[in-house]
N, C-alpha and C positions, 0 to 999 in steps of 0.2 A: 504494500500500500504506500502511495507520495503520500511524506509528511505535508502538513498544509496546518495553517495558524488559525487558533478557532478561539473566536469569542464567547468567553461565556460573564454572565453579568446577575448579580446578587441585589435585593433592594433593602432596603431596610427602613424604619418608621422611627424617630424617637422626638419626644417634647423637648425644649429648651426654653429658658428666658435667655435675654443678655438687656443689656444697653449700649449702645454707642455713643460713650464719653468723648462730647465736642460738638456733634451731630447738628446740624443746623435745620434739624425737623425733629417731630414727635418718637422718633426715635431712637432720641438723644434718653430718654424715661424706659424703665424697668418694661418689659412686655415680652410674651414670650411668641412661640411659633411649633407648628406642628414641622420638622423636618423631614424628608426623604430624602436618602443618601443610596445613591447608586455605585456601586463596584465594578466595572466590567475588567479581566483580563484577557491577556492574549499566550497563548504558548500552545502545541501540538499534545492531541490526547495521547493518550499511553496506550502505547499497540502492543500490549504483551499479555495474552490468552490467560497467565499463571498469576498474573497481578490481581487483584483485588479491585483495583479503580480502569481494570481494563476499559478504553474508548474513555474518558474523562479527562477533561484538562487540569480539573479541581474535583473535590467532591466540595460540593453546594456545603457541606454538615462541616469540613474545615473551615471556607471562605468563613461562613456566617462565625465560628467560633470566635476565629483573627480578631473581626471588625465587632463584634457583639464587646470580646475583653479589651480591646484596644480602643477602642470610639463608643458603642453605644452604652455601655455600662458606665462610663465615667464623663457622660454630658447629657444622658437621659434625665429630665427631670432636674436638672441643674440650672445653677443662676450663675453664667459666665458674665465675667465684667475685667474689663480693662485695668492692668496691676497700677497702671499709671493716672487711673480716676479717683478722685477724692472718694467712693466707695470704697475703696481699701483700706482707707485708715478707719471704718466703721466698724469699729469691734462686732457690734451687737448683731450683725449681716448673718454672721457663724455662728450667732450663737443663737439665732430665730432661724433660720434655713438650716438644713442638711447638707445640703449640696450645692458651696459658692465656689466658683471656681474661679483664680484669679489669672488671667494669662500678660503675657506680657506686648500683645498684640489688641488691635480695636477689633471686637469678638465679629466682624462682616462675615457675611456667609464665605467672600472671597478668601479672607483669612483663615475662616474655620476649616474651609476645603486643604488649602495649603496646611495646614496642623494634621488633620485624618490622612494626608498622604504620609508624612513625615511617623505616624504613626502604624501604619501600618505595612509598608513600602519593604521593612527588611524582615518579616514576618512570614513573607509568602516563599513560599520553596525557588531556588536558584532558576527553574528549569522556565518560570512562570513570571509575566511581568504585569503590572498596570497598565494596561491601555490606557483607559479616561474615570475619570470621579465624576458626578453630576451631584450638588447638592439642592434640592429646593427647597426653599426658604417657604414662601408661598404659592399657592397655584401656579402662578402668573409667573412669580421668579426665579430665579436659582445661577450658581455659577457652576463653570463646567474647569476643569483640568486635563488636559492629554498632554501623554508622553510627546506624541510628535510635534507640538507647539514648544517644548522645553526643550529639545532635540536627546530625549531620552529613547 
């Protein structure tokens, strides 16, 4: 059989607040958003009869484990905020919420997508790479990442 590069692509669901400290709109204030985060990679299934994941490029039950411990478990349900916004010197943020996350980035979807690659980018087996990220923010928006815009 010709090897040949096969996409395959993961979705996933999780809540978030954030703020964007500076923001010159209503989004400057605490508010959250329902997220969908897409995974696609690219790499050749595995042609070997004696394998386990014979014909798969991934098994879907790894992808989802990576991005579940690496991204959706540690910003599901969280209130990211900018380490650089006077929300951080609010004690009392950590100690009313559960889960403030402070990053050292303005939490944009743009940014957050560049964060979940960084995160999850040396997780995936050698053989298998990133193609593209898609994150939607809302219906209407979302940012996107590919390898071939980075020359990766």
């Amino acid at each position: 059989m010709v090897h040949q590069k096969i996409r395959v692509t993961k979705k996933f669901t999780f809540d978030m607040a954030h703020a964007l400290y500076g923001y010159d709109g209503p989004c400057r204030n605490i508010h959250g958003h329902t997220y969908h985060f897409s995974v696609t990679l690219i790499g050749e299934a595995i042609q070997d009869n004696t394998h386990p994941k014979n014909g798969m490029v991934i098994d879907f039950t790894e992808l989802k484990q990576i991005v579940s411990e690496k991204v959706i478990q540690v910003f599901d349900h969280a209130l990211v905020l900018n380490a650089n916004s006077p929300h951080s010197k609010m004690n009392e943020l950590k100690d009313t919420f559960e889960k403030v996350i402070y990053v050292d980035y303005q939490p944009s979807c743009e940014n957050l997508i560049l964060d979940f690659l960084s995160r999850i980018k040396n997780c995936l087996p050698s053989t298998i790479s990133i193609h593209n990220l898609r994150l939607d923010e809302t219906p209407t928006s979302y940012a996107e990442w590919f390898a071939s815009d980075n020359n990766i």
